[in-house]
Structures are given as C-alpha cells and as structure tokens.
N, C-alpha and C positions, 0 to 999 in steps of 0.2 A: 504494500500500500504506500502509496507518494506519500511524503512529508508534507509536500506543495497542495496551500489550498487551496492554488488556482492554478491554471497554465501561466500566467504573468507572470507570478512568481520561480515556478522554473526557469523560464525564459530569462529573465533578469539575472540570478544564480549562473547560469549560463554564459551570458555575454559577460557579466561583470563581475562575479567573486569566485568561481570555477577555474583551479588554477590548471593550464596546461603547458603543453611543451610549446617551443616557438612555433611548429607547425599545425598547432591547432587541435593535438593530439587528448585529451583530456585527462588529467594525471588525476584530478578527484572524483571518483566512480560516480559518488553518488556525496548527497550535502552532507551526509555524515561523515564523508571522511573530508568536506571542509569543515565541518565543526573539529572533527577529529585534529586536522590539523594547526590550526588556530588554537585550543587547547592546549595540545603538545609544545608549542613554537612559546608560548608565555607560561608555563608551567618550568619551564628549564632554569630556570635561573631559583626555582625553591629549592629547599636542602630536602625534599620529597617532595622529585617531581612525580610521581608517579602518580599518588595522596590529590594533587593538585589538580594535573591532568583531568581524572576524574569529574575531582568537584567543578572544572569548567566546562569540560564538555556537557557535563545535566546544565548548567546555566544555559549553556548557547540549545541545547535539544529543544526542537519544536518553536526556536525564535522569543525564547521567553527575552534572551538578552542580546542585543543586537549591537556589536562593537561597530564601529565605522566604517564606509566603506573600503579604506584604504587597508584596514588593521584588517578587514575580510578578505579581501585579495591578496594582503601582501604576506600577513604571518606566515612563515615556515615552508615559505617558497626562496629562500637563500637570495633571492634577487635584491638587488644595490635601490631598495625605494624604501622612502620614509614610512612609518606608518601613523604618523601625526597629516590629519589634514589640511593642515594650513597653520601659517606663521605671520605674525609681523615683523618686518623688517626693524633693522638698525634707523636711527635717526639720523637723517637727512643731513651733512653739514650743506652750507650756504658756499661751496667752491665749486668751481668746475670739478675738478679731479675726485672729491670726496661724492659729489653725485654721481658722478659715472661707476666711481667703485659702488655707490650701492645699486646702482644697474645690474652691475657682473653678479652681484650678491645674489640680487633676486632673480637672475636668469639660472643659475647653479642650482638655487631653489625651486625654482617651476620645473626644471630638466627632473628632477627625482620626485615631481608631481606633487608638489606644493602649493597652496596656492599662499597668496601675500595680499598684505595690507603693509599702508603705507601712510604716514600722516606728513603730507605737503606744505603743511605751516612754517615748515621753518625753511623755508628758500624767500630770499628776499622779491620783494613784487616787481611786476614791471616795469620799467622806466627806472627803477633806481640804479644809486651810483655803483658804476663796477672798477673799486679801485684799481688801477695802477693799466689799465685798457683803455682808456679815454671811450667806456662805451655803456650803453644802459642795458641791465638786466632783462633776461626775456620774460622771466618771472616763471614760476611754477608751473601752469597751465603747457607751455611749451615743451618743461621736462617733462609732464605725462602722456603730453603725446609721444616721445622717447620710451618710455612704460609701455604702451599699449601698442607701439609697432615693434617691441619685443616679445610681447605677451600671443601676441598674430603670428609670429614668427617659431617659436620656441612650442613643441608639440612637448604636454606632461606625461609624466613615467605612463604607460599601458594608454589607454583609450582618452582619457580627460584632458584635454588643454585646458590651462590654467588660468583660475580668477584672481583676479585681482580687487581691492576696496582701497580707495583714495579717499581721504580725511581732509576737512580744513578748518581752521578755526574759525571762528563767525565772526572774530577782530582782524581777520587778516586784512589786507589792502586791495586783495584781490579776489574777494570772496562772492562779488558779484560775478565777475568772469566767470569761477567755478560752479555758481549756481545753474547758470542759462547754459554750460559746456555740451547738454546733452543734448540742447535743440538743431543739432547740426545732428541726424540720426547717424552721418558717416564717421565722426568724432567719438574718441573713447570707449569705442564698443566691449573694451577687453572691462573694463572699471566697472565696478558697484564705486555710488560715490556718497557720503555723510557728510553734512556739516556737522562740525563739532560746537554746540550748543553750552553756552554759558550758564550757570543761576543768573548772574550778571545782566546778561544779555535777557533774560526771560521777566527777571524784573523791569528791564528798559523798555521790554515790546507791550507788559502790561501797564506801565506808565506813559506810554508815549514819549519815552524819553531818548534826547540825545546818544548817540552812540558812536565812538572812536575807532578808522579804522589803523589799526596801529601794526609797526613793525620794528625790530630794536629801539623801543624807546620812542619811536619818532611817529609823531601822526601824520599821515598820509591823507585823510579824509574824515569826515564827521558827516555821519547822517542819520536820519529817522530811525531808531530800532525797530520799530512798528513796518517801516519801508520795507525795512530790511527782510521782517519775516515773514512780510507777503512776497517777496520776489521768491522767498523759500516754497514759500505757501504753493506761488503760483507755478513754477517748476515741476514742484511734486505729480498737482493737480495735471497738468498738460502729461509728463513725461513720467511719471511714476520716480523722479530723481530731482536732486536728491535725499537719502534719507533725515534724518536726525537722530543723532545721539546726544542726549544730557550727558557731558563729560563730567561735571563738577560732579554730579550726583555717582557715579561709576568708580572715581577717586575717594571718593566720600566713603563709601560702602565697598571698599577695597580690605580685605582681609590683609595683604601686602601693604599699604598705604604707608606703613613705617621704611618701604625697600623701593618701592619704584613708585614712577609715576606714568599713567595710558593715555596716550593722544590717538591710540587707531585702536581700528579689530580686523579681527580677520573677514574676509571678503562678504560671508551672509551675516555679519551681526552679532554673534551667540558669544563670542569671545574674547573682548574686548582686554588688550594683553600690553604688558611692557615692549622694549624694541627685543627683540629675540626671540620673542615668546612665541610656543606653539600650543595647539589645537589637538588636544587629545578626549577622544570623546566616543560614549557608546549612551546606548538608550534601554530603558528598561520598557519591555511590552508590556504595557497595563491590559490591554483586551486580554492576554493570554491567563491572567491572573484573577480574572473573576469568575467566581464561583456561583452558579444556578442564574446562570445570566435569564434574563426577561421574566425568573419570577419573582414570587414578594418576599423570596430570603435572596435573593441578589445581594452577592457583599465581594468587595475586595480581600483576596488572604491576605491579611496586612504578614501575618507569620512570613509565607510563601514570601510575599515582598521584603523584608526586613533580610531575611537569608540572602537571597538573590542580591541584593544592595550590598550584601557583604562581601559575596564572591565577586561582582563588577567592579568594586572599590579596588580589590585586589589584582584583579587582571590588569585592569587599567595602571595599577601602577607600575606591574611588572614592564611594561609595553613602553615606558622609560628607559629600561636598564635591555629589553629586545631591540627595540628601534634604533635603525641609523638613522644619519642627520646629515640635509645638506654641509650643515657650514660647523664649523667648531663651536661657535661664539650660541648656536641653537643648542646646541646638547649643553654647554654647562648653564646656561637659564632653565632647561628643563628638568637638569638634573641637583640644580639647586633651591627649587621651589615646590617640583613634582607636581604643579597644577594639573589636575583633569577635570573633564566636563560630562557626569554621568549627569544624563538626560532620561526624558518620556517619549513614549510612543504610543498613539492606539487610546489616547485620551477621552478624544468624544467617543468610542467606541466601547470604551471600557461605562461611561457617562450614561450612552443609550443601554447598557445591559441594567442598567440601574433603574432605567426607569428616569433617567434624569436631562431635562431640555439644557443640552448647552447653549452658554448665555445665561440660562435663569440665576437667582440669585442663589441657589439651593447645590447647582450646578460650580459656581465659582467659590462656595464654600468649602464644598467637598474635593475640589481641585488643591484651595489653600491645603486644605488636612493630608490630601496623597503626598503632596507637595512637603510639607511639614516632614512625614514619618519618613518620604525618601532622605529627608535634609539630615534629619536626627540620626536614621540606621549609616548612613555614608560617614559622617563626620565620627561619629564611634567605631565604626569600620577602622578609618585612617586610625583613632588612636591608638588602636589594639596594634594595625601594623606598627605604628609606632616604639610599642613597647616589644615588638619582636625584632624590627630593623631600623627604628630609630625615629626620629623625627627628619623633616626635610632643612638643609645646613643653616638655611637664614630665619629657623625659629626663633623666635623670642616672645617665653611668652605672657610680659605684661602690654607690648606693645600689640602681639596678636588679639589677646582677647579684648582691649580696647578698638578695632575699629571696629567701622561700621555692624556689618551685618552681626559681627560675635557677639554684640551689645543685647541683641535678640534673641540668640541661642538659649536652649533651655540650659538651667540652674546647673543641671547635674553634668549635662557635655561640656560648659566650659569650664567644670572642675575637676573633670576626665585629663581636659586638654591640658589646665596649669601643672597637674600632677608628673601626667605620662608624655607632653606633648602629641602633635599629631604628626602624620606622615606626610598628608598633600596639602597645602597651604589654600587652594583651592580646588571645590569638587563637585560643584552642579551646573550646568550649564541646559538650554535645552534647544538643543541644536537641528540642522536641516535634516527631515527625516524622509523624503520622497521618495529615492531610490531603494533605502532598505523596509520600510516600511510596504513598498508593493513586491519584494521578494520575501515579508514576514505575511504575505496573503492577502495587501491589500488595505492594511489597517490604516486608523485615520493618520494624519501624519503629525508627529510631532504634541505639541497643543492646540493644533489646528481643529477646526470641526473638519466633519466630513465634507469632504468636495461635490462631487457628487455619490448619489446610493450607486447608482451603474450608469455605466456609460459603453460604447464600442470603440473599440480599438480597430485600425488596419495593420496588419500583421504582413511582413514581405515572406514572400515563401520561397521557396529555392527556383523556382520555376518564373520568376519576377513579377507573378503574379499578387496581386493582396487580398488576402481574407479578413471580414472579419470579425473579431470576439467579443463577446461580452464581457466587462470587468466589473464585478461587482463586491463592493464594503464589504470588509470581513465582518460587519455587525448583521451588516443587513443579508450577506446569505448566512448565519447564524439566524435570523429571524425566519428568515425562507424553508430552511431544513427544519425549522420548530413548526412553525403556524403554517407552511405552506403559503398559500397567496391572499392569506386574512392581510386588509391594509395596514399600511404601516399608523402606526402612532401619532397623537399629534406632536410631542414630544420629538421626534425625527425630525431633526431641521439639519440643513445644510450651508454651505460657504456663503451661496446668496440670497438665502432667508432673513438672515440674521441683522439685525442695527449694528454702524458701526461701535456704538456705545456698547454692545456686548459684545463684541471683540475686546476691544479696550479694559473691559470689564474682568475678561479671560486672563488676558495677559497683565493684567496689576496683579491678580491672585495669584497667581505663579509665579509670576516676579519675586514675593516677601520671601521666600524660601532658595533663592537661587542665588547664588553667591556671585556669579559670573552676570549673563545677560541671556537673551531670549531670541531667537527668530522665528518671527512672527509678522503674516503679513495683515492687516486690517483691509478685507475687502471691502471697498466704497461702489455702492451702485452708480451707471456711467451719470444719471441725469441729475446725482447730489449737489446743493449748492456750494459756491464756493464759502461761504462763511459756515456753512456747514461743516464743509469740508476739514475747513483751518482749525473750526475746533472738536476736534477728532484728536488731532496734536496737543493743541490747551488739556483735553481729560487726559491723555496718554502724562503731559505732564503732573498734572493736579493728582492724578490718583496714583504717580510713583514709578511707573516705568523707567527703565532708562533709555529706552530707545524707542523711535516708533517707525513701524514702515507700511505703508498705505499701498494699494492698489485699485485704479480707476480704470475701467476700460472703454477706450477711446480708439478711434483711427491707428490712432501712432504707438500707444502700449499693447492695441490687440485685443481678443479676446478669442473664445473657442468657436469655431467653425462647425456649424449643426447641417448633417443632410439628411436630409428625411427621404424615405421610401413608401410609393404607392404599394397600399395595402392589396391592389388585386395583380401582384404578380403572380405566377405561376407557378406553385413550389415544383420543386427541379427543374424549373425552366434551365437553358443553357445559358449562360451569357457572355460564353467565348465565340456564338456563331458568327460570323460574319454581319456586317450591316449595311446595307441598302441606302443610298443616297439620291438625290434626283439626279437626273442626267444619266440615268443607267446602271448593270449590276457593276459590284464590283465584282475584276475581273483575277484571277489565281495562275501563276505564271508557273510550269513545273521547269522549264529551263530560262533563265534572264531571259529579256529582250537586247535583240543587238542593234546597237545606236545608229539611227539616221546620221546622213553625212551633214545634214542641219536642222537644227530645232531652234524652238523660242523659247525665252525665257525674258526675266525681268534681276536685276540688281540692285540689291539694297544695299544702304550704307549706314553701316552702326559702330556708333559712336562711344565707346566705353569709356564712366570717367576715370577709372587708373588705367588705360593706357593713352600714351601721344599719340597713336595712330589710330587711325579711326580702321574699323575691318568690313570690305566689301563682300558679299553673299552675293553668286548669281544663281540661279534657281532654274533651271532647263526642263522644257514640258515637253512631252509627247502626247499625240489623239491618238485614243485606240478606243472602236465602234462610238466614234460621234461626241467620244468625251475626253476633255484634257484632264493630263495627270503627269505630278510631279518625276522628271526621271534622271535627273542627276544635279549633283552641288557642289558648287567649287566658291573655295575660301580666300582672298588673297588680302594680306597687309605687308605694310613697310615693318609692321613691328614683328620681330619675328622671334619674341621670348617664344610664342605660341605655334611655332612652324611643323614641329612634328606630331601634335596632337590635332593640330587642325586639318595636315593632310591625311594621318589616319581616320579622322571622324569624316571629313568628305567623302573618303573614299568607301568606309563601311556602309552611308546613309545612301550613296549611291547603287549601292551594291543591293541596297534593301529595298530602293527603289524599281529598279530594276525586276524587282523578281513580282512585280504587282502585288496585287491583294489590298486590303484597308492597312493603309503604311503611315495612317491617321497617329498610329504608337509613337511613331519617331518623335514627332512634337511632346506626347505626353512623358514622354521618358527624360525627353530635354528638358523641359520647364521643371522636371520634378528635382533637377541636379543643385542643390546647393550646396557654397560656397564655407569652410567651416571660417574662414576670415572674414566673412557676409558679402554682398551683394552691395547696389548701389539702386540709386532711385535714378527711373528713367522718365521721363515727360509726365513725375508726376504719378508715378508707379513703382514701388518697389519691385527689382528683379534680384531675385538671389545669387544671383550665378549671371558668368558670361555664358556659358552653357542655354540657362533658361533664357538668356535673351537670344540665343542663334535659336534655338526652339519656338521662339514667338513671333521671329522673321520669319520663317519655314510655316508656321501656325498662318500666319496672315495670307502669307503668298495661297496657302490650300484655299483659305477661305476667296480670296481675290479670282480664282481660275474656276469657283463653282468646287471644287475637291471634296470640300470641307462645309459642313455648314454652322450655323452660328456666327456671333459674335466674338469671336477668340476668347470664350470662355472653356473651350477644348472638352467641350460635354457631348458635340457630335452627336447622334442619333441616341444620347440614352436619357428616355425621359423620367426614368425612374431618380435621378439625382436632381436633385434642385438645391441650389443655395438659399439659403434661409435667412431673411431680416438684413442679406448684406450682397452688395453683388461684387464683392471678391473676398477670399481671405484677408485675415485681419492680424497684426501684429505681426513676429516673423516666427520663420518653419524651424525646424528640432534641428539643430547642425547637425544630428546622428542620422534620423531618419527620414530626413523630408517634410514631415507631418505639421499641419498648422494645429500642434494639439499642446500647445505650450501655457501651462497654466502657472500661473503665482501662489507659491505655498511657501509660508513658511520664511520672506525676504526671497525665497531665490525660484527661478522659472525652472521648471520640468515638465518632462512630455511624459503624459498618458500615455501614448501609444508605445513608446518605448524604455520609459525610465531615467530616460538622459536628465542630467541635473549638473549642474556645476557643482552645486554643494554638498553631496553625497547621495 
C-alpha cells in the first residue's frame, strides 16, 4: 500500500526529494528509504547512532515531521550542497571592491543552492560624493541590478535557481527608487524586496509627521512620512512589492539582541537573521496529529506532539554539525548560535478536523495554544540537549532570558534555561511550506488556510501529451472517505472567503509564540479599497506582527486561470482525432511533400528586447486541393548568439510541415516554451520566451492564410475550453512547467500543477 495520499505527492517525492544517480537512475526504492536515509545521514554524529536513527525515522514515517526541502534531498546523498535553505549575506561595505566581494560571496552561495538576503542600506545613495574619483555614486538600486543579473545567470545546486530578498531602510535616500523598482516588470525579477520599517517611522506616518531621508549622518531629503507610506502602500497595492518588515520590533524580540543586530531575512520572510546567518528549518504536521478528526472528541495528541517536538529539536540541531556551508564565515555563525526554525504545517486542516472556522476567534485561540505547547516542548527540548552537549558558545544567561520574547516564556522554562542553559538560541520559525506540504498529501500549507478544497492539475506525460488530475485537501478527502458526498460544513472556508482582518488575525496569534518570524501571505480580494487596503498593514502592525505580506490580484500580479468544460461531452470520446477546419479536410502525408521550385510566402520581422538585432521569419505556403498551408520556415538574423538552435528549429518545423496533417501543435508547443530568466513584454503583451514569440508569428501567419482559425488565442476547433472572466492568462507561467497555475502562499508563488516554489 502507497504511503502517498495522492498521486501529487509521489510525483513531487519524485522530481524533488528522490535521491538518484546523475543519470536519473533512482537510488531510493521507495520514500522509506528516503526517510530511511535522512535519518541515518543526522543520527551519525550521536554517541548511539543506531538509538537515534530509529527514533527519526518514526518522526519522518507517514510525514508527521517534515524537515526542509533541501535537508530532504540532500541528507546522506554525500553531494557538496548545503542543507540550510537560505542565508543572509555579510554586510555590504560602501567601496567598490568590498561590494563586489560580497557579489562573489553570494554567487558561491547560490552555486551550493542557497538562496540570500541582503540589506542594501548601507551603500551610499545616488548622486553622492565618491571620494578620490571626481565622480557621483550610482547608489544601491544599480548594485542590485548587478545581484539579479547574477542571480539569472548562476543555476542553484539540483533543480532550484536561486532567491534572493533585498532590504532597505525606510530613512535611506533612496528608498523611493527602491519602492517603484518593481514597476519596470523587466527589473529585479530575481529579488523578493522589504522595506525595513521603523517604530520611528510608524509613529511619523500616524502623526503626519516630518520624516529624514538620511545617510552617514547627512540628510539628503525630508519628507511627509505619511507620503512616504502611501508610495509603500501604493507599490504593494499595484505590484504585490514591496513587503514590510517592522525591524525595530524583530530587534526588540531578538532572543540574541545582547550578540547581533538584523537589517535582512532570508528571501520569503520567516527568518529574519544577523549577516551570516542561515535558514534551518522543518515543520511539524499538525493534520497528521489529530485524533477522531470531524467528531465531537476531535482533539490534538498534545503527548504525540510534545514527543515529536523533541525528536525535531534534535534532528534539527544535528543538521548543524551534518551540513556543509558555502562560505566559512556561514558555518561559525551557525555553529555559534545553533539557531533553527521548527515550524507548522497542515494548520487549517488540523483547524477543520476540529470542527473549527479559520479566522474565527475560537480558531486563532487554539492556534495561540498549539503554538504555545510547540514553543514550550522545543525550548525544553534544546535545554535537555543542553545538559547532554552543552549550551550554544554565545550563551549568556542573564542577558538571554532578559530579551524580548524570554520575558514571556513560562516560569519554569526560563528557570530550566538559567540552571542548564539551552542548546539553540533560536527555535521557531514558520516557514514556506508549498512544496512539502503537497508531497505530505496535500495538507494546508504552513498557517495558511486552505487554498483551494480541489482543484485540476495538467500533468505532462511522456508522450507530450497532458492529462488531467484532480488534487484534493488532505482534510477535505479525509471528509470524502468519512461522509462521502454529505456537503461540506459551513465552517470550510478557504484563501478567498476569508476578510483580510482574519488573516491578520491568524498570523498575530502565531506570531506571540514564534521567536523568529512568519511567512505569511494576506490575500486581499482584486476590487478592495485602497484605504482598505493600507490598513491591513496598520492591524498587521497594531496587533504585533513583524512583518506583513499582502497579495492582490491584478493584471500585473496574476491570478489563476479557470477552464471550464461542457458538461455534454462524450465520455470516451477521443480527443486526439484529427480536426476539420473550413477550406477543406485536413490532409495526412505518409511520405513529405517534395518542394515546388517556387512558393509564396510572407516575412515577418520581430523584434526582441534583449537582442540588437531584430530576427526575420519567412513562412513558405503550398495549395494542396484548393487550400493553403504552411510548408517550410526559414530564420535569419545579424545576431547570431542564436544561429545553431534557430537552424535546427527551422529545419525540424519544416520537416513537420512537410509531412501535413493538423501541424496547428507546432504553434502550441512554441508558445508553451518558457524562458527560466523570463520573457519580455511585447506590444503590450507578455511573451515568455523568444521561442513563444516565433510560435505566435507562425500562430498569426496560420491564422492570416485561413490555416488556423481564431483569434490567436490557439484554441483552434476545441470548443470544449473556454477562458473564463479573462481573455488571456494572467500573471506569469511556473519557470518549471509552463502552467499559468502560480498561486501566493505563504510570501512566496508556487504552482499547483507542479510544486515548483522558490521557497521550499
């Protein structure tokens, strides 16, 4: 019997934590012996590894404990990659030479599939003086475009190319530029970006008061604070960027606060870290932990949980002393702090087994209290390791249990801690759960609610064909296998039911207990006001968050692409037959056609913006019985980075031509090609790929000769698809799979249909 409670979830397992040989060979049979391995590979460093092994491998059985992507793929496969997912870089000096080394830094980083954060405030702004050059700084904004055409460039360890999160402070000089950065959609595409947010400053925008923009000492500008956080406000609103992080408050409630001081986080949010600091992090499945789900003894095993907390505390720290490290200056911050980020998964799912409306207020109570006992059983965790392997080296501890969050701790754990000390300075985070969360079945993700109950997936099949699946909430085919097709509850709410006030609502109550920070996105319906909107941010502040990350969907941020299907098709119909156009059948060629000594055709000229030369398409027709049809294409440009892929592609699309039949595919296979560095916007239309745009010169000409019908919408004779509410895709396609199925969970975008996520 499968582990897997869905196909998704294999498939996921599969492409991404399934470790094999370079040729694709699969070295682990089956996910038990990725559990098995992962286990084995952080149990080695105990004085009984065997005892250990064990006790992890029941943790990881059946997805109760979900370590991070990277620590799933990479433990105990020998290979040169971290198993921290993400870092913040070293702090910036204000020199040529000192930026560029942290360039190389964080290129060495992203190479072993890192991703970085970086706090941009301290490069001097625009226009200022560059001594001893007679010349003015270009300021920040310039160095990140430097970032992001290395971040385009530089592929991360195994399948992920790397994110990045750019910081700025909200008194820099240049914080305007940083705000409006994203409205150029070709700009910064590699970047998550935050302003870093003052009390200061938050007092200034509720007073209307004057605001400095400063740099070493020297003010540069003074203006409205209020100005200030609507241009934030209105950025957000248009571009879903950029975020906000309360920094004062993140300092404040710094368990460290005595050792360092955090100007960044890591790329989605959750981790907000000194310069070195890394990203270690796994999630506890709460769906899998509840007991008589949907009836009236529904309860969490807090036991069950308390255990499980203790074995996670401990893997996780091993995964310090297993783990390599890009850079040296990364391993002794991590090896002198030991921070990790044990997180949740499967929240509003565990919520719905309860009987309980996420959002309600009964709902955000019971979150503080899981929230609470995770806090309490992890932080006793570390002190027990503590007294077997010590405390972590920069304990001290009347300065620890004076800051922030230990001020709240119960009685008894920070007199645990003065006794025994603890082991990890910091240990709760609740981190991006998209990817492992639909290879744990589907669960909801993170502290998210449910996204959708089901939705269909298009699945690529080996044959190029796509089917396809249904995916459906681990709660809700839990409710399907109980009650069969009784409706759901009213209690069942989802991503877009919900006020953003009960989002906000979610995520303060999880906050009081998380030592670290949270990713979390606030979905805002498209037609909210903007004062609406702005305060969504004010509650995020007022009731405590430190960070807040909103998503509105709009033209330019996207949303999900719906196609619906007439209900009187024809079960089993075929829908590989051939299709009938006017002007005659199509016609099925068993040997090519051999070429006239002259045809017609027509030349287009397209225009790409990253290349100088523009590339000409001629498009060659033949009549056969009464009707024209595409029969060979030729490519030529000055520029000729593109000279051997463009005469293989002429010559294969030629060849396809040639052989007749509905060659209508060739267009849909082109247009479906994107670009994993993105595309560019053409008259007004995003095109993914140079690829999609030769496919939509080729699309046009069908349509122009009678070939083809429609409106280069490339739906051709199938009336069973229709676009819904939009007459094109919306937002951009999955860089993995093509699919316009890219939703906002959690601060970071991932596809449904495939899993892909930057963030894990």
């Amino acid at each position: 019997m499968s582990r897997f409670a869905a196909p998704i979830a294999e498939q996921i397992w599969d492409m991404k934590y399934r470790f094999k040989q370079a040729d694709g060979t699969p070295i682990d049979k089956s996910v038990e012996d990725t559990w098995r391995r992962i286990a084995r590979d952080l149990a080695r460093v105990e004085k009984d590894p065997a005892h250990w092994e064990q006790k992890f491998y029941e943790a990881l059985e059946d997805f109760k404990y979900l370590p991070a992507g990277r620590i799933t793929a990479g433990a105990g496969t020998a290979r040169q990659v971290t198993l921290f997912n993400c870092f913040v870089m070293g702090t910036i000096p204000d020199s040529m030479g000192g930026i560029f080394d942290m360039l190389k830094e964080a290129a060495l980083t992203m190479q072993q599939g890192g991703g970085i954060g970086y706090d941009f405030s301290t490069i001097r702004p625009r226009g200022a003086d560059v001594h001893g050059v007679a010349a003015d700084a270009s300021g920040p904004l310039s160095f990140m475009d430097v970032w992001d055409a290395m971040c385009r460039t530089i592929m991360s360890a195994g399948s992920r190319r790397g994110a990045m999160m750019a910081t700025m402070r909200c008194d820099h000089p240049d914080i305007e530029q940083f705000i409006t950065a994203k409205s150029d959609p070709a700009r910064l595409r590699m970047f998550n970006m935050s302003v870093l947010v003052t009390d200061a400053f938050m007092e200034a925008v509720k007073a209307d008061a004057s605001w400095d923009l400063v740099f070493d000492g020297k003010v540069y500008h003074t203006v409205q604070a209020r100005d200030l956080w609507n241009k934030i406000m209105q950025a957000t609103y248009d571009y879903a960027e950029p975020g906000v992080i309360f920094i004062d408050r993140i300092n404040q409630a710094n368990n460290l606060s005595y050792a360092e001081t955090i100007a960044a986080t890591n790329p989605c949010g959750e981790q907000p870290l000194p310069p070195y600091g890394a990203c270690l992090l796994g999630s506890i499945n709460l769906a899998r932990l509840v007991s008589a789900p949907f009836e009236d003894a529904a309860h969490l095993d807090e036991a069950a949980l308390q255990e499980l907390v203790a074995t996670a505390v401990r893997m996780m720290d091993n995964v310090v002393d297993a783990s390599k490290f890009p850079l040296p200056q990364q391993a002794a911050e991590a090896q002198a702090k030991r921070r990790i980020g044990l997180g949740v998964t499967g929240l509003a799912d565990a919520l719905l087994m309860l009987g309980l409306r996420y959002g309600s207020d009964e709902a955000a109570r019971q979150t503080e209290r899981w929230l609470h006992a995770i806090a309490r059983a992890a932080y006793l965790a570390s002190v027990d390791l503590a007294k077997e392997k010590g405390a972590f080296p920069l304990f001290d501890a009347e300065k620890y249990l004076a800051s922030g969050t230990m001020q709240q701790m119960d009685d008894d754990v920070r007199e645990a801690i003065r006794e025994h000390g603890i082991r990890n300075a910091l240990l709760t985070s609740i981190a991006p759960t998209g990817t492992i969360s639909l290879y744990a079945g589907n669960v909801s993700s993170g502290i998210e609610p449910v996204f959708a109950y089901a939705y269909t997936r298009k699945v690529l099949q080996k044959d190029g064909s796509r089917t396809e699946e249904e995916v459906v909430d681990y709660a809700v085919q839990m409710w399907r296998d109980k009650f069969g097709d009784v409706e759901l509850p009213d209690y069942f709410v989802n991503a877009q039911t919900l006020t953003p006030a009960e989002h906000v609502k979610m995520q303060a109550a999880a906050q009081k207990w998380i030592d670290s920070s949270i990713s979390k996105t606030i979905n805002c319906p498209e037609d909210i006001p903007f004062d609406a909107f702005k305060d969504v941010y004010m509650q995020a502040w007022d009731q405590g968050c430190k960070g807040c990350t909103t998503y509105r969907p709009n033209d330019v941020t996207g949303s999900v692409l719906t196609v619906s299907e007439s209900d009187d098709k024809v079960p089993g119909e075929s829908t590989d037959a051939p299709h009938e156009v006017d002007g005659g059948d199509v016609i099925y060629m068993s040997e090519p056609l051999d070429r006239p000594q002259s045809l017609e055709g027509s030349t287009y000229k397209l225009k790409w913006p990253d290349s100088e030369h523009a590339i000409y398409l001629t498009i060659n027709d033949i009549v056969i019985g009464g009707r024209r049809r595409p029969f060979e294409v030729f490519i030529n440009s000055k520029n000729m980075e593109h000279y051997a892929w463009t005469l293989a592609l002429t010559r294969m699309i030629s060849a396809v031509f040639r052989r007749g039949g509905d060659v209508s595919f060739v267009v849909e296979e082109l247009k479906a090609v994107f670009d994993p560095r993105g595309g560019a916007w053409v008259q007004g239309k995003y095109i993914p790929s140079i690829l999609a745009a030769i496919g939509g010169v080729i699309e046009q000409h069908m349509i122009a000769i009678g070939f083809l019908e429609g409106e280069g919408m490339g739906l051709k004779s199938d009336p069973q698809a229709q676009v819904v509410n939009m007459d094109a895709p919306r937002g951009k396609a999955c860089p993995s799979c093509g699919q316009y199925d890219m939703v906002m969970i959690e601060g970071c975008m991932t596809c449904r249909s495939c899993g892909h996520s930057k963030c894990g």
